[in-house]
Structures are given as C-alpha cells and as structure tokens.
C-alpha positions, 0 to 999 in steps of 0.5 A: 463487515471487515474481519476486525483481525485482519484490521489488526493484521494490517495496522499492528500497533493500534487499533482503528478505535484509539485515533490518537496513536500511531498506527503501524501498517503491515508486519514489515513496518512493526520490525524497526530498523536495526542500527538506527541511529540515535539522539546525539548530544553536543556541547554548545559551540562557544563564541569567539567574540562578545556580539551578540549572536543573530537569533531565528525565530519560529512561531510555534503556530508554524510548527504543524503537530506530526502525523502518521500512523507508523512512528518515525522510530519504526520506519527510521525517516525523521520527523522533518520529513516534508520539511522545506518542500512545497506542499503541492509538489509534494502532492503531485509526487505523492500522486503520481510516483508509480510503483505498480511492478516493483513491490520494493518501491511499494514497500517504500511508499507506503512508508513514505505515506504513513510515517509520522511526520510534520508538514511543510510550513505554509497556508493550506499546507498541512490539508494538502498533504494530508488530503494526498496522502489518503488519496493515494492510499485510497488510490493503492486501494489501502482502505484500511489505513486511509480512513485511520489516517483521516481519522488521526487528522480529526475527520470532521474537522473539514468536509473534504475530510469527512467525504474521504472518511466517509468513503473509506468507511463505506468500503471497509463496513465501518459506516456506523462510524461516520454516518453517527458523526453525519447525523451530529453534524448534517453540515459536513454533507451536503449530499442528500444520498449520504444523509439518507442512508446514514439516517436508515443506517441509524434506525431512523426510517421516517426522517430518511423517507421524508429527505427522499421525498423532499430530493423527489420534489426539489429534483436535487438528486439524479433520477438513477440515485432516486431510484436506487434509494426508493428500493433501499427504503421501500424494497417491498415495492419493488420485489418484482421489479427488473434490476437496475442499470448497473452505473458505469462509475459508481462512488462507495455510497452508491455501490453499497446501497446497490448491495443493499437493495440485493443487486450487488455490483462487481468491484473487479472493474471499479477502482482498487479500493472497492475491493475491500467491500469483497473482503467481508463475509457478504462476498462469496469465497471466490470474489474474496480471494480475487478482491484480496489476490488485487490488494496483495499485488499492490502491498495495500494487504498482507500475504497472510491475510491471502494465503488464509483465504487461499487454504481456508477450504478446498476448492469446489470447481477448476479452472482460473482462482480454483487453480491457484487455490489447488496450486497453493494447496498443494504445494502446502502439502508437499512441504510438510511432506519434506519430499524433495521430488513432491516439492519440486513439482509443486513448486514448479506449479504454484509458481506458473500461477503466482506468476500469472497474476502477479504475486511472485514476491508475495508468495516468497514472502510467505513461504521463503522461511520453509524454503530455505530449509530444503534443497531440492534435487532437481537442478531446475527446481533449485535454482527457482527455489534459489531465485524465490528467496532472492525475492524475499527478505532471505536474499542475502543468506541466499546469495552465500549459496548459489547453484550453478555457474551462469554469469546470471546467478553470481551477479544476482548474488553479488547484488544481493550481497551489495556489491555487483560489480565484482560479477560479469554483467549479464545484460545492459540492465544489469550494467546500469544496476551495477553502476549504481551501486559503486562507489564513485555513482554520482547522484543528479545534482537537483536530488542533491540539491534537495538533500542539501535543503533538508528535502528528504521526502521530496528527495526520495519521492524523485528518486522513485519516479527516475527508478520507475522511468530506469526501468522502463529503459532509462538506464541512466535514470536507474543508475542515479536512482540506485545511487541515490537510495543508497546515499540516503541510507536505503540500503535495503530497499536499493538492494531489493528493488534491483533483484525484483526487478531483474528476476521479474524484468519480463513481467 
C-alpha cells in the first residue's frame, strides 16, 4: 500500500480521510503568494435620479459549491475561475494543453486543476469539468490527488464518479476504500470483475466464487478476465500452470489482480498513472525509483519523495537507474564535504544523468539551497552551478551574480530579474522572450476578449497552449503568450517558464 507519509507530502493541507477540506498538493502550492491582494470594501454608488434601479437576479441553484483541493487564498486564482466559459471548451483545454518540457507550465497546471473553484453555469456543467479535471490528473499520472478530488465531489454520487475513484484507488492501494462502497451500493457498477474482486477483498469468498460462476455461465466477461479471476479466487489450481498472456492495454482492476495471482505486470509501458502501483512496498527498489523518476518529470510528485528513494541505500549493480543513484550519492557527499574540486566533479556528473532523463529542475529544486552557498573554482563548473539555480526558485538572487561575459549569461539574468530587454539578445528565441516581456507587448485580441468577459481559467488555459506552440517555433505565439501571463499577474511563472525554456531548449 502507498506510504501514507508520501500521501501527506503530496497533499499537505489534509488528509485523504477528511473529504470536505481542501486539500493542498505539493509543497509549492502549501506557500500562499506574497502580495495577494485582499477584500476591498467600497461604499455603494449613490443614485442620481429616483427610478428605480434594473435589478439581476440569479438563482442560488445556479451557483454550484467551489471545489478543489487547494484554497483560492493559497493559489492567488479567484473563486470564479471558470466563470462565463463553456464547460466542454474548458474540458478540451484541460485535455489537451501540453506541459510535458516545461516544469513551469506543469507547475501552472496543476494549479489550474486543483484550486477551488466554481463551475461555469449551465446543464452537466459542473460533472464535465469535474470529470476533466480528474482525467487529466489521472492522465498526469496524479493518482493521489485525483481520487481525493473525486472523493471531495462525493464519489458515489454518479458511476462516472465512482469508476474514476475506484480506478485511482486501485493504483495508490486505497481499494478497501471503494470496493466497501461497491459492496453497499453494487449498482455503482456493473462490472462483474469489480464486484468480484471487491467481494474477495472483503473477505467474502463464497459470493465472489458464486458471481464467477455466474460470469462463466452467462459468458458476460471476456475469456482472458475469466481466467485471470479463476487464478485470483482459486490459485491452488493452477500453482503449475504457465503465466498468462500479458494484456496489451490492461485497466488498474486488471493490473492489480494480475499482481494478485503473482505475475505482476510492468507499468513503465502502460499509462503514467500505473506508476503509482510501483511506488508501494510490493515494487522492488528499482522499479520504485524508475516509477517515481516518470512521476517527478511531470511535477505529479515531490523531488523529496525521489531523492529519498535515490539515497534510501547503496546501489547494488551499475549501469542505467544504478548510475543515477551512485551519481546522486555522490554528489551528496561532496557537498558535506564542502570540497570545491569534489563538488565540481560531481556536479558535472549527476548533471549528465539528470539531464539524461529529464530531471534537470527537479534536481535544482532539491539542492538550489546548498548551491547557492558555494562557489566553485572550476569556471565551467560555476557557470553550470549558476545555470541550475537559475532553474530553481533561487533565479532572481542568482541573477545578481553572473559569471563570465557571454551575451548568454546577462540576458538569462536580465530575464530573471524581469527585464530582458536591457541585454543583447543571443538568439531569435531569445528575441521573442524579450518582446514579451516589454511594456507595449500587446496580447491576442480573443484572450483579451476572454479577459473582458471574466474568463480568467479559459484565458490562462490558451495562454498555455500559444507558449507550448512558441516553443515549438512560433515565435509570435511565445511572445503573446509571455505577455499575456504577465497581464494577469503571473509574473513568476512568465519568468520561470522562459528561463526552463531557453536553459533546456535542446532537450
């Protein structure tokens, strides 16, 4: 079963038990913004004439209950989030907005997902983006947050609901959860499979082996999950018989009880979210780290939670995750050993393995603090000490300092500081970037026009997909999208998402 501290690490400000309080995410989301600004108080406007004022009204039915998991205090976005926008639009943005290289805009994301906030008005509309939301937590491989999510909503309210919970709880080893619910309520189902495990789960053999028979005789169940759940319920049977064809897209019920009868399947080639299976203590030390190496690319968990898998003992072979453990190891020790040269080649290491799967910021998250406290003698090793803290949340006390000369360097730390175009641009990239963060940059007129309409969610979700396609090569569409962050009050995240992106660019 998931360790219940890393649970607490990923959803700091409540537990997976108290359904009705928001819950934070991960330790970026638990700090609330600084400057935030507060409740105003304005004296009512006072008429000039003695008609009678138009008056709106809104039927308090129409005014669905906030949720998320994070408070709207903590993640500065307002409670009207979603308002005035189409729900299924909403959705498809939610879908498809890709964040996979730029830890900023994942960052953004997962803020977007998880503050608590009110659906648009409108049929279905709060179930649409609810379901949306969980999918592309479930998508992000956030198991974790996902089934606290649906379990916030009321997860047996509707069967969509229920199937996405009971899916969530599968991979995190919360199925005791779900499957009591099931057993109360056999309607929210009508997967024999579910109800078959659910009723073993609970102890209660007899009716599981009397719903197999049933699915044998009524043919209601396809022959490979019959034959899966003969093992599962009668394993002494088949003690000598051959494995199994592995499935080619297994679902979470599947993959567990395929990990039931002994012949476990590897999650590296199925969905993100089946990596939070290999994060409990049934996965060996290796696929936990690989399970959590895939979930700390995407920000769906903590560098902590990784960095105590990488140094939890030493490594026992070479090669691939192994040298990314020695890697990390030893950079560890160099550190403590405050050795300017032990610490430049050791740097120079770990960050050839970090960068080889993807884990560059991550890694300047966890150790920008102890790097900022050193300066190394080597020139090349000090400008990549430089560089990683420029990827951390360090960036702007790193840009006072900036070693060398190169045109390079001064603009990254001019952006840093916010103001990019005071340095010679190094690059057409850098061009776009610098264009967006001036003054006069104009944003698109349809985000404008969303702006107008109180369509902040919507606003920001296009914003992200015109940065994703400006890095891709459309520069215009990088420059808007920077102008328009910074329109909005994302200062930060404008900042940050450039720096990850020209630093990282040729990953």
């Amino acid at each position: 079963m998931l360790n219940k501290a890393a649970l607490a690490a990923f959803l700091l400000a409540g537990s997976a038990q108290a359904q009705q309080a928001p819950l934070s995410v991960i330790d970026w989301l638990t700090d609330p913004p600084e400057n935030l600004p507060g409740t105003v108080l304005l004296e009512p406007p006072v008429t000039e004439t003695g008609i009678q004022p138009d008056i709106q009204v809104s039927p308090l039915e129409a005014l669905s209950q906030p949720l998320g998991l994070v408070s709207s205090s903590v993640t500065g976005l307002p409670m009207h989030l979603w308002q005035n926008s189409d729900a299924d639009r909403l959705a498809e943005l939610i879908t498809d907005v890709p964040v996979r290289y730029n830890p900023a805009m994942q960052r953004l994301l997962f803020t977007l997902i998880l503050s608590e906030a009110r659906a648009p008005a409108g049929s279905g509309a709060e179930e649409t983006l609810l379901l949306a939301r969980i999918d592309r937590l479930m998508q992000l491989g956030a198991a974790d947050p996902a089934q606290s999510l649906v379990q916030l909503a009321g997860p047996t309210d509707t069967r969509d609901r229920f199937q996405r919970w009971f899916d969530a709880t599968l991979l995190t080893g919360d199925e005791d959860r779900s499957c009591t619910s099931l057993i109360a309520k056999p309607h929210l189902s009508q997967d024999y499979a579910a109800q078959i495990f659910c009723k073993a789960r609970r102890g209660d053999w007899r009716s599981a082996a009397l719903t197999l028979e049933a699915a044998h005789a009524l043919q209601i169940l396809p022959p490979e999950e019959l034959d899966v759940l003969d093992r599962f319920l009668s394993p002494e049977l088949f003690e000598d018989a051959e494995y199994l064809p592995q499935p080619d897209d297994p679902s979470p019920l599947t993959f567990r009880l395929f990990e039931a009868i002994g012949e476990r399947l590897p999650s590296a080639p199925l969905p993100r979210a089946f990596a939070n299976a290999d994060l409990r203590d049934v996965a060996g030390w290796k696929a936990q780290i690989e399970a959590a190496e895939r979930l700390t690319r995407i920000g769906a968990l903590t560098p902590n939670q990784l960095l105590g898998l990488y140094t939890e003992r030493s490594p026992a072979a070479s090669g691939a995750v192994w040298d990314r453990v020695s890697a990390v190891q030893r950079f560890e020790s160099a550190l403590d050993s405050r050795n300017p040269d032990k610490i430049a080649r050791a740097l120079n290491t770990v960050w050839t393995q970090m960068r080889l799967i993807g884990l560059e910021v991550p890694f300047a998250e966890l150790f920008a603090e102890r790097l900022s406290q050193i300066e190394l003698t080597d020139p090349s090793a000090e400008q990549l000490r430089w560089r990683i803290l420029l990827l951390s949340e360090l960036y702007e006390t790193a840009a006072l300092s900036v070693p060398g000369q190169s045109d390079e360097n001064h603009f990254l730390a001019a952006l840093a500081q916010g103001d990019p175009g005071r340095a010679r641009s190094p690059s057409p990239l850098a061009d776009a970037v610098a264009q967006g963060f001036a003054w006069a940059a104009p944003v698109p007129p349809n985000i404008e026009t969303m702006l107008n309409n109180d369509q902040l969610g919507e606003a920001i979700l296009e914003t992200m997909q015109r940065f994703a396609h400006g890095s891709r090569g459309n520069l215009v569409d990088l420059t808007a999208a920077i102008a328009t962050l910074r329109r909005v009050g994302l200062e930060d995240t404008a900042r940050r998402a450039a720096l990850n992106l020209l630093i990282l660019q040729d990953r």
